[in-house]
Structure formats: C-alpha cells, structure tokens
C-alpha positions, 0 to 999 in steps of 0.5 A, a space after each residue: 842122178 845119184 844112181 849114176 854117182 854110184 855106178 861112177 864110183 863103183 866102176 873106178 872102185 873095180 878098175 883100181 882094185 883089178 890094177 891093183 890085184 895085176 901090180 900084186 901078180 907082177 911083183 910075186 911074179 918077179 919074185 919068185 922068178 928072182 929066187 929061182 934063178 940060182 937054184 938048180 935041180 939036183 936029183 940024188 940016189 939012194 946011198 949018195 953023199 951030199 953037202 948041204 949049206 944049213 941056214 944056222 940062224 933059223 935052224 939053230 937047233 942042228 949046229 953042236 959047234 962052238 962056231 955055229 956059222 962053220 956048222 955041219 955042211 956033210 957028207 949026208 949020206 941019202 938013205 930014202 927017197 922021198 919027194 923027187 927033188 925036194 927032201 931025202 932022208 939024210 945021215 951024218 956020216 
C-alpha cells in the first residue's frame, strides 16, 4: 500500500519535472530564435572600414563625447582577423 503511494507520487513528480524541463527547452528556444532574426552574417577582411553601433549604456567606458548617445560608431578600420564572424581587431580611424 504505501510502497504504491510512493511510486504514484514519484512517477507524476518525473512527468512534471520532464514537462517542465521540455516547456524551459521551448521557451529558450523561441528566444534565441527571436534574437536571431535580425542579425546578419557579416564577414570583414583585413584593412576593411566598418561602422558599428556600441550599446553606451553598457560600455560606458568607450564614449568621450558630452553626448554618450551620438558616441563613436566608426569608420574602424579591420587590423586582424581573429574569429570568423564574431570580433575583429578594430581602430579608430
């Protein structure tokens, strides 16, 4: 009798955390898909100039300006290559 309660309550203790654990999967999944619907692949070469939009509240540290939210954008110019697509080395031209 009680051996049975137990294995009830752990059986629909396992189903509900398995739920759980797939509704958790869903949701970052629909997230992450979310957030890569406007990026685009970009690939830059070496001596390339590019503009980039700097999030100032974060990286407060990068705007000299009076007027942080006009900051520094570019032209950068590409001086290495480092990871396919995801940092170059950059200078202020």
């Amino acid at each position: 009798m009680v051996v049975e309660v137990v294995d009830n309550y752990l059986t629909t203790r396992e189903e509900r955390l398995r739920k759980i654990r797939d509704n958790l999967q869903s949701a970052e999944h629909k997230m992450v898909r979310m957030a890569n619907q406007k990026r685009s692949g970009r690939i830059f070469e070496i001596g390339d100039l590019v503009y980039f939009k700097l999030q100032l509240y974060q990286q407060k540290n990068y705007s000299t300006h009076n007027f942080p939210k006009t900051g520094m954008k570019g032209p950068y110019l590409v001086l290495e290559r480092i990871v396919l697509v995801l940092s170059c080395r950059l200078v202020l031209l």
